[in-house]
N, C-alpha and C positions, 0 to 999 in steps of 0.2 A: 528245586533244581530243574525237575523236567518241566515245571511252566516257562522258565526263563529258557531253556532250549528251543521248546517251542516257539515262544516268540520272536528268537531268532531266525529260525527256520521258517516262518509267515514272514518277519518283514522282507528275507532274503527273496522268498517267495514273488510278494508284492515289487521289489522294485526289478527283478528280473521282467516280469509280465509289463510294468510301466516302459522301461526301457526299450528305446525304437532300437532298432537296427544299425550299427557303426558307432553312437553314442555310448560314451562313458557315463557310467552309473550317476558321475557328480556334476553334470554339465549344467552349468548356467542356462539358460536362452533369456534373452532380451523379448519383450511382449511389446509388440508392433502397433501403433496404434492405428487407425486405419486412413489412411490419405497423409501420412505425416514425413514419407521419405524414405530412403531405403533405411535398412538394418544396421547401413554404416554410418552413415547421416547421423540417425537416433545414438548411436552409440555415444560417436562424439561431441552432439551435444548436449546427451545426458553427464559426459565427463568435461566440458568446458561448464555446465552448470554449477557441479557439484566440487568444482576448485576453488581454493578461494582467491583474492585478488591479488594478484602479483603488484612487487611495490612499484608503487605510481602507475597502476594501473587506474583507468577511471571508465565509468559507466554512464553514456549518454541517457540520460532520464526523461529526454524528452523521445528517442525514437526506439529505446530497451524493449526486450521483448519482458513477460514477466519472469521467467527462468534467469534471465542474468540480471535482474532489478535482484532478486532472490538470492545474488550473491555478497550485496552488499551489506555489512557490519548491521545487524540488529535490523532487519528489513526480512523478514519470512516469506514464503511464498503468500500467503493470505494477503500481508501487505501487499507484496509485491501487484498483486491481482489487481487491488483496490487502486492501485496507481496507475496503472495501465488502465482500467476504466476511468476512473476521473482524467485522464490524459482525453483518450477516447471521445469521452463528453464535452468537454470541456476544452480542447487544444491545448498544444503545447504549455509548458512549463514556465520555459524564457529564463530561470534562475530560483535559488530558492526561498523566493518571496513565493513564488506560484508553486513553489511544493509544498508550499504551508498550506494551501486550500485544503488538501487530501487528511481525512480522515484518519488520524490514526499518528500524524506526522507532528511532531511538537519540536521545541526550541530544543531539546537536548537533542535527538534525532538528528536534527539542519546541524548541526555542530559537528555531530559523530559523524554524517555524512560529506560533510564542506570536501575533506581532500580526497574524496574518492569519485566527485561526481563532475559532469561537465553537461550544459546546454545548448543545444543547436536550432532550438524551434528556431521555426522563420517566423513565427508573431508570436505574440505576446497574450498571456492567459484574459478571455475575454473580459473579465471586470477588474484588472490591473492595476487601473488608472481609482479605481474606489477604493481598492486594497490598497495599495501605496499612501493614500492622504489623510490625515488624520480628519476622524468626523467626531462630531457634536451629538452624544446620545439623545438629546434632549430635541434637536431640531431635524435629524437626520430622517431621511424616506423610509417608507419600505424596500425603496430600488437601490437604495444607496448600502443600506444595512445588506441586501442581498448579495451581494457583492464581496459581501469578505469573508477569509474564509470560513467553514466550519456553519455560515452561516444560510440556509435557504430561503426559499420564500414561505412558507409556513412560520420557521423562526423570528423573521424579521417582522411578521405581520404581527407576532407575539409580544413582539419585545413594544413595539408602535402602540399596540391595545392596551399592555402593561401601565407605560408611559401616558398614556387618554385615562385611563382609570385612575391611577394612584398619582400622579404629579410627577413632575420631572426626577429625574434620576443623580441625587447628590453626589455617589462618584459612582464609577466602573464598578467596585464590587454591589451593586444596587441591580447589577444584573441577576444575580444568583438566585433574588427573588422574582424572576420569570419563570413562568412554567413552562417545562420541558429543556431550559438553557442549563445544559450540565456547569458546575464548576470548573473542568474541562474546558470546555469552551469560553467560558468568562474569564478567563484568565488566560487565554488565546486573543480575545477579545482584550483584553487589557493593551497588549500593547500596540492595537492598531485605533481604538476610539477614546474618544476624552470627552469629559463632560465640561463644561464652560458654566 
């Protein structure tokens, strides 16, 4: 019984000594970041982040910062980041064919997100016009395969050296035996290449 007095009598101790002057014992403070706006700025947009989306409300994905990408349905802040860098790199969206490029974004994703989101870019995601048309595994470049999404120039050089080694690729899932090409991706890859 007297250790438990004790310890009340140190923590009372302790947060009298913490406590500044005019403050109550339980006060919150918001931690500042540095160059990011005042106190009241931050408040409100740590409380416009952390709401969720009012109905028919929608979220430009092309000009979002990552904090309000991060409020949309099944979209985390980690996502959200990676989208705003693939934006970054890569320019605008334009729709979302051009948010399939991004890492992480799959056909159930584009679904869950259809009625919550809107695009404003003024152009069009730079390899647009290669992601949009269906290609030939078998005949397709390395510039042409870079081009879509999920796919770089390392992978596309992959899938090209695959295709020169073993022979032409009987259908799409012939992808899975490239090295490094996730099933993930082959099956992203599915519905934009066809073999002939």
């Amino acid at each position: 019984m007297l250790l438990l007095l004790a310890l009340a009598v140190a923590g009372q101790g302790v947060r009298y000594l913490v406590t500044r002057p005019g403050e109550s014992p339980g006060d919150v403070q918001l931690l500042r970041a540095l160059g990011t706006g005042s106190p009241a700025q931050q408040r409100d947009s740590a409380m416009r982040q952390g709401r969720p989306l009012a109905e028919g409300e929608r979220i430009d994905v092309d000009v979002a910062a990552a904090g309000e990408l991060a409020r949309l349905p099944k979209v985390g802040p980690r996502l959200a980041k990676t989208i705003v860098a693939d934006r970054q790199a890569h320019g605008p969206f334009g729709g979302l064919g051009g948010l399939d490029r991004v890492a992480g974004v799959g056909p159930g994703l584009l679904k869950t997100l259809t009625p919550h989101v809107v695009f404003s870019g003024s152009g069009a995601p730079k390899n647009a016009a290669t992601a949009q048309k269906m290609l030939d595994i078998n005949t397709a470049t390395v510039a042409e395969l870079d081009g879509l999404p999920g796919i770089g120039p390392a992978k596309a050089q992959a899938i090209v050296r695959y295709r020169e080694e073993h022979g032409p690729f009987i259908d799409v899932e012939a992808l899975a035996g490239v090295p490094g090409l996730s099933r993930t991706i082959g099956t992203r890859l599915s519905r934009l290449v066809v073999a002939r």
